[in-house]
C-alpha positions as CSV (number, residue, x, y, z in Angstrom):
1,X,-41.7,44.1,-116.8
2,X,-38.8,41.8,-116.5
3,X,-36.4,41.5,-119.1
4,X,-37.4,37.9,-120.1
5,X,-40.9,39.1,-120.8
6,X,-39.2,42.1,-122.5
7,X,-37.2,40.1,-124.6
8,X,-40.3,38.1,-126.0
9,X,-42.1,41.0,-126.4
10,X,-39.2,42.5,-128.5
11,X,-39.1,39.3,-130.6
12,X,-42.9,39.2,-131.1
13,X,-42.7,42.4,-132.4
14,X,-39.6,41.9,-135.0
15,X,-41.8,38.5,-136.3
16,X,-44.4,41.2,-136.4
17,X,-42.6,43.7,-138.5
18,X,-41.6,40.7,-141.0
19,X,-45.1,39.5,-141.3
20,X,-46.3,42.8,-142.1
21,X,-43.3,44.0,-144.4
22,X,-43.9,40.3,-146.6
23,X,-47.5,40.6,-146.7
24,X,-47.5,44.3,-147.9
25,X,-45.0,44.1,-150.6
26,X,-47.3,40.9,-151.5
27,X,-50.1,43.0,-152.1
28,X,-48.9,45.8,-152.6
29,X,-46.4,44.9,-155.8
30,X,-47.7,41.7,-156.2
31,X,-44.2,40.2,-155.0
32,X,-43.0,36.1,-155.0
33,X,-42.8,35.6,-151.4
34,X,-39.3,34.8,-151.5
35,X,-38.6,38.7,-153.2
36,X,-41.4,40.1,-150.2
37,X,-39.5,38.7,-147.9
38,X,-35.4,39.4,-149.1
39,X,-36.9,43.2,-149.8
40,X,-38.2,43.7,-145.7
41,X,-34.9,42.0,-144.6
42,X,-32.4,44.7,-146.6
43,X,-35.3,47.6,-145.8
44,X,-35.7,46.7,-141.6
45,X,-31.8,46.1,-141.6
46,X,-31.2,49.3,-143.6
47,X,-28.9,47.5,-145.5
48,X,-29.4,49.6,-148.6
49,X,-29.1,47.2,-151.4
50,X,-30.7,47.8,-155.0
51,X,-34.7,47.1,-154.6
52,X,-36.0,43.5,-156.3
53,X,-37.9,45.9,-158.7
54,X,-39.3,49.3,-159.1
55,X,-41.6,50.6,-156.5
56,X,-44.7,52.1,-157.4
57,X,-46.2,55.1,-155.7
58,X,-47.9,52.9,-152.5
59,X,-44.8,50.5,-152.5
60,X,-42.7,53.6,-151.6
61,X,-45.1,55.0,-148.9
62,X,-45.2,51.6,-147.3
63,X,-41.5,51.0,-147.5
64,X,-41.3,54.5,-145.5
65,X,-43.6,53.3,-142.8
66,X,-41.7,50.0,-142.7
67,X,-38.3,51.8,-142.3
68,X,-39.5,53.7,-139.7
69,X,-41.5,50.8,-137.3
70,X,-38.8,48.1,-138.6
71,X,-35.5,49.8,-137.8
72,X,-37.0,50.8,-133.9
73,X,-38.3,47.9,-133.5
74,X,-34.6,46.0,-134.2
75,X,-32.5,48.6,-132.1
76,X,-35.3,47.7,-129.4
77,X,-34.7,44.1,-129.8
78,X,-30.7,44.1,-129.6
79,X,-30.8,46.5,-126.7
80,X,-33.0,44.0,-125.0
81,X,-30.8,41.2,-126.2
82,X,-27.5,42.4,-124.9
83,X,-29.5,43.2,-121.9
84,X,-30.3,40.0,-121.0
85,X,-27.1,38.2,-122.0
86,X,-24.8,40.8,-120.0
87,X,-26.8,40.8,-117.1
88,X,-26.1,36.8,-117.0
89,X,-30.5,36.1,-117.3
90,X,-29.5,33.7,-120.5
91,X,-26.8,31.9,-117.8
92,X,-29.9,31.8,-115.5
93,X,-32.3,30.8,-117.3
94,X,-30.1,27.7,-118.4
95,X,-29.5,27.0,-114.7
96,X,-33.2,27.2,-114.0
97,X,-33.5,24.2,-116.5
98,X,-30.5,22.2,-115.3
99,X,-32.8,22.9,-112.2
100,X,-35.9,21.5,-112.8
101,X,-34.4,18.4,-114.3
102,X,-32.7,17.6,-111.3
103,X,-35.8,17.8,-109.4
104,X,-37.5,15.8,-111.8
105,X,-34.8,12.7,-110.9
106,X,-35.6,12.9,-107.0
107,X,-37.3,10.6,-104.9
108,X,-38.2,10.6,-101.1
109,X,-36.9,13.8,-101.1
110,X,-38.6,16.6,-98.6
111,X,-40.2,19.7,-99.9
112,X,-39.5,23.0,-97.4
113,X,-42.2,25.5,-98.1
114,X,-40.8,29.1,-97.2
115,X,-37.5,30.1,-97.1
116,X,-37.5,32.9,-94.2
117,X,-35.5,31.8,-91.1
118,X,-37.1,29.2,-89.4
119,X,-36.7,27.3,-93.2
120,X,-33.3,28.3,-93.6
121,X,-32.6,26.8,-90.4
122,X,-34.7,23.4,-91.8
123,X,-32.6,23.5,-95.4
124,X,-29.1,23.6,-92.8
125,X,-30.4,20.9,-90.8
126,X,-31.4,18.9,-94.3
127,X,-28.3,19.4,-95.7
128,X,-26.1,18.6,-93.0
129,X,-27.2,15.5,-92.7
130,X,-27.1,14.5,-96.9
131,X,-30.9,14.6,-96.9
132,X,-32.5,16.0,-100.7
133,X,-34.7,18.6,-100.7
134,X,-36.5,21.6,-102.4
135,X,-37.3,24.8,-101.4
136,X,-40.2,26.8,-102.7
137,X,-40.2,30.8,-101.7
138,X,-42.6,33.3,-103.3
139,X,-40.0,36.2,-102.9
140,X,-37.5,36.7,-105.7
141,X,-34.8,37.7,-102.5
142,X,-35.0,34.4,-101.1
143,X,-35.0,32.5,-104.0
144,X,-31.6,34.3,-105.2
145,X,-30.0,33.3,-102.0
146,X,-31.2,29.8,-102.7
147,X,-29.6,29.9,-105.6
148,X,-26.4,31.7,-104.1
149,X,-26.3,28.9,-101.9
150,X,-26.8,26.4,-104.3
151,X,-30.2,24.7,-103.0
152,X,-32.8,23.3,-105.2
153,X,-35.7,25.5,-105.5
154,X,-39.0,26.7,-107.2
155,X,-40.2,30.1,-107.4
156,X,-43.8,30.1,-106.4
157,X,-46.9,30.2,-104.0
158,X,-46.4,26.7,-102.2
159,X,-50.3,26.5,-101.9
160,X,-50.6,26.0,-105.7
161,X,-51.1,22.4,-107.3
162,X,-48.7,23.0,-110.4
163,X,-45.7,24.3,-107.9
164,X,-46.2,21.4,-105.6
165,X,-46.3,19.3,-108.7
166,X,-43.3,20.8,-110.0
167,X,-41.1,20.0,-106.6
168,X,-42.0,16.5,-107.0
169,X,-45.1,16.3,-104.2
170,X,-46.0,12.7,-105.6
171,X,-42.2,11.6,-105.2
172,X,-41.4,13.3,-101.9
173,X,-41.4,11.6,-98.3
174,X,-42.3,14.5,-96.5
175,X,-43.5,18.3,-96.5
176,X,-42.6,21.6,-94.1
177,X,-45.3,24.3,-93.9
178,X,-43.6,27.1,-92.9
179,X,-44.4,30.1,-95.0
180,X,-45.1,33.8,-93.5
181,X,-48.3,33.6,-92.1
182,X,-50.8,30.6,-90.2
183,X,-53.6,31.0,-93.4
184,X,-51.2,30.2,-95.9
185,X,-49.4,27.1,-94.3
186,X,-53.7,25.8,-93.4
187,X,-53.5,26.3,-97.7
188,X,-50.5,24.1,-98.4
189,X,-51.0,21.7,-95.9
190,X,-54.7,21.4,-97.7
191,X,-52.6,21.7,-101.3
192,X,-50.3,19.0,-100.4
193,X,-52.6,16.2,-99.0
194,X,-55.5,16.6,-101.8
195,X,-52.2,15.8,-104.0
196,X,-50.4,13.1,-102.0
197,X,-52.6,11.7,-98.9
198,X,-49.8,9.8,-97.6
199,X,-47.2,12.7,-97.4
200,X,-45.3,13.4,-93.7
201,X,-46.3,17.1,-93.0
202,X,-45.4,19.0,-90.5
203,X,-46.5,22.7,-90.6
204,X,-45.7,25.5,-88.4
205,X,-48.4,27.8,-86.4
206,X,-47.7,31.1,-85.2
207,X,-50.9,30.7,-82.7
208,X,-52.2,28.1,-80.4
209,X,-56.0,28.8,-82.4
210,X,-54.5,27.9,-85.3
211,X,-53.3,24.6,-84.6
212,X,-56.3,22.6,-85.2
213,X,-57.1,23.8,-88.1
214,X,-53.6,23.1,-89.3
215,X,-54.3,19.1,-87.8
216,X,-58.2,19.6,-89.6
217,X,-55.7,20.4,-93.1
218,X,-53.9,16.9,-92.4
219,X,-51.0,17.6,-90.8
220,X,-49.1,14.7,-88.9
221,X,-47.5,17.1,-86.9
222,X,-47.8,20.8,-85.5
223,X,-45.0,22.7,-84.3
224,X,-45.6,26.3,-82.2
225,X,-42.2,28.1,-82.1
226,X,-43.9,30.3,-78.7
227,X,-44.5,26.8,-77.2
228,X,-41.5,25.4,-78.0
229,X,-39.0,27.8,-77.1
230,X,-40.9,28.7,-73.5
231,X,-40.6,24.9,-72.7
232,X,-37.4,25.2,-73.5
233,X,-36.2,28.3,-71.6
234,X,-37.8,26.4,-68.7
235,X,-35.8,23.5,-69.3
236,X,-32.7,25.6,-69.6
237,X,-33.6,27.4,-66.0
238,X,-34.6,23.8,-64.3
239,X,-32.7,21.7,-66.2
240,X,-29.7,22.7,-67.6
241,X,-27.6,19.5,-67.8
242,X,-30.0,17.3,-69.5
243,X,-30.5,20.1,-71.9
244,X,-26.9,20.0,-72.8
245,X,-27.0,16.5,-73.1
246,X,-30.2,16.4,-75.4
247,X,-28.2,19.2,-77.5
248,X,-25.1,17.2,-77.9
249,X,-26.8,13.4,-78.2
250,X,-29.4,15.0,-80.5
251,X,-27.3,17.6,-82.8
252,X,-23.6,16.9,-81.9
253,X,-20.8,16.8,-84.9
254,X,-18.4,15.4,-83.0
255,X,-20.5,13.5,-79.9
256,X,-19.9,9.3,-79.6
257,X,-22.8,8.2,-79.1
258,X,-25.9,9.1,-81.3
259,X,-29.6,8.4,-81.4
260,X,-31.3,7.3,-84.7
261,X,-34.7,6.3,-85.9
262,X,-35.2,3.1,-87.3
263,X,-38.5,1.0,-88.3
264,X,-38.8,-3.2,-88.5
265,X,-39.4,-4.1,-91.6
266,X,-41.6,-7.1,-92.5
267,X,-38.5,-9.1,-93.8
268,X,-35.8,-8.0,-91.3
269,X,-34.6,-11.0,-89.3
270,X,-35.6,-10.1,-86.1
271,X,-39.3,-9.2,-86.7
272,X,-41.9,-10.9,-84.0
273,X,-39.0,-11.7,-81.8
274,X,-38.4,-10.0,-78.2
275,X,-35.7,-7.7,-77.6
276,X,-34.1,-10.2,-75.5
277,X,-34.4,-13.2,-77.8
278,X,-32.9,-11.1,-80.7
279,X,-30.1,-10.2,-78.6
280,X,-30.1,-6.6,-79.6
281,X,-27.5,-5.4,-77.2
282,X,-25.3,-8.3,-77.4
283,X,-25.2,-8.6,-80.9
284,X,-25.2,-4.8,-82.0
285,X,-24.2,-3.1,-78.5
286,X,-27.3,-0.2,-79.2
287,X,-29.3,0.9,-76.6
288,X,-33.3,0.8,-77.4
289,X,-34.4,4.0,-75.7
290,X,-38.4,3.5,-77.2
291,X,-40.6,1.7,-79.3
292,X,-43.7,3.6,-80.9
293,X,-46.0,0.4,-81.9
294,X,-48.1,0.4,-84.8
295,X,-51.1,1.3,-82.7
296,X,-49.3,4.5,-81.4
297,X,-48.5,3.2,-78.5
298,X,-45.0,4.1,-77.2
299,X,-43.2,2.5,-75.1
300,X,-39.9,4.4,-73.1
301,X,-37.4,2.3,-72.0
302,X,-38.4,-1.2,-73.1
303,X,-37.9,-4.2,-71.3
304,X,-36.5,-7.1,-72.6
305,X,-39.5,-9.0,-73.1
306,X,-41.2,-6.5,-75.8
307,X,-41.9,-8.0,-79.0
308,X,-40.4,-6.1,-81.8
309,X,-43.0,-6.3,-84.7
310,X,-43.4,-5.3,-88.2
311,X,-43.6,-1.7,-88.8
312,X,-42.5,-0.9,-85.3
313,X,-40.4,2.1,-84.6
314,X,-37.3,2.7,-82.9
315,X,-34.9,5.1,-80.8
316,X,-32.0,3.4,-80.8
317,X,-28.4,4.8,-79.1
318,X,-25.3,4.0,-79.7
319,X,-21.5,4.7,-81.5
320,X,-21.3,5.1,-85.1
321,X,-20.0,1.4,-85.7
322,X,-23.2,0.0,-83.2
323,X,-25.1,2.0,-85.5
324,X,-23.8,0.2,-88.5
325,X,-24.3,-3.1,-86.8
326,X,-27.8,-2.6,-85.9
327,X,-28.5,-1.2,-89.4
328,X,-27.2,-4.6,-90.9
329,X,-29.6,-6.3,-88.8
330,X,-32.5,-4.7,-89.4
């Protein structure tokens, strides 16, 4: 039993000596409450002060039996307490409420489901790039090295309604399946979209079988760690140039040019015009890589005369300040 639970248990039981030790000297001696109760304080704190009134014969017996369960059951609930304020739970348990309140506050935030190493690898990524998220881990090691690390998490099976709840499902932009095993990310992926239909999730499978029944679950996207990483040893053998290049466009800290996604909003100024006509790469110096049309259609290096319409998305590269421009536009 934790010490939490301990501690309520231990506190339960002292309201549960009082009880007793008020009601008996009621009955038994036919006490004012207020005399029941000042007589069990100075008998279970083995004060020793001079009793409200003689006892009788059964008031003595039970004052005995309440010395004896009282007394324990105080020494039980100090030990407890210092317990759990030296071993810092109190401090924790404080924290874990500053916690949740923060998560309360966020909004199109991302929710990483498992904490092992593929989702540690997630939370850097996230947090490098200044993006909120939560983290929920069943496994009380991962969670204190969330906490270590100073991440926002939740202690909890991620394929449960009230934990996905609690992270803010209804708030967040997108999800990450990618707990131990393929059964339980096929559970949150399920969870997640009976709770929030128009969530982003992607969701990790560990076997090619089980990707369809992770796209069955509503998934947007599947990702296979085995497929990915033999494409890219391939690449690495075949191609080892453009892989470098990807890396250092894709992930680079300190790289000048950079790609970015970007959608057309209904209102943005150059919404049902062609990339010529709205002068992307005159006025903005970006380079327009692709469009993905509404349809799904996408469309790798566009020519000019492609109309850029509402809710059209973009891969767009260029330097940090043709970046900014094109952001102003849009």
């Amino acid at each position: 039993m934790s010490v939490a639970r301990r501690l309520y248990l231990a506190i339960f039981l002292v309201i549960l000596i009082l009880i007793s030790g008020i009601a008996g000297y009621r009955l038994i001696e036919g006490w004012s409450f207020f005399d029941a109760f000042y007589m069990t304080i100075i008998t279970v704190s083995t004060v020793g002060y001079k009793e409200v009134a003689p006892l009788s014969l059964g008031g003595k017996m039970f004052t005995l039996f309440l010395i004896v369960g009282g007394v324990g059951t105080v020494i039980y609930a100090l030990g407890i307490m210092v317990e759990f304020l030296v071993e810092g739970h109190f401090t924790g348990l404080l924290g874990r409420r500053r916690m949740r309140r923060q998560i309360e506050k966020l909004k199109d935030h991302y929710i990483i489901c498992g904490f092992g190493r593929v989702g540690e690898h997630i939370s850097k990524e996230l947090a490098a790039a200044g993006v909120p998220f939560v983290i929920i881990d069943n496994n009380t090691e991962r969670i204190s090295k969330c906490e270590q690390e100073g991440l926002l998490n939740i202690e909890g099976d991620a394929s449960e309604d009230q934990i996905l709840e609690a992270a803010g499902l209804g708030k967040a932009k997108g999800l990450i399946a990618v707990v131990d095993n393929d059964a339980d990310n096929v559970l949150v992926t399920l969870s997640a979209k009976g709770l929030n239909p128009e969530i982003f999730v992607v969701a990790r499978a560990e076997y090619e079988e089980s990707e369809q029944k992770l796209r069955k679950a509503g998934a947007n996207r599947v990702v296979s760690p085995s497929t990915i990483g033999g494409r890219r040893m391939a690449a690495l053998l075949l191609k080892p140039l453009v892989c470098d290049y990807l890396d250092v466009v894709a992930h680079g800290e300190s790289v000048l040019f950079q790609l970015e996604e970007t959608e057309i909003k209904q209102d943005t100024k150059i919404a049902n015009m062609s990339i010529k006509d709205a002068g992307v790469r005159d006025k903005t110096g970006v380079l327009i890589m692709a469009v993905k049309k509404g349809n799904g259609e996408i469309i790798t290096n566009p020519p000019p005369s492609v109309i850029l319409e509402a809710r059209d998305r973009l891969v767009v590269m260029g330097t940090k300040e043709q970046l900014e421009r094109w952001q102003s536009i849009i």
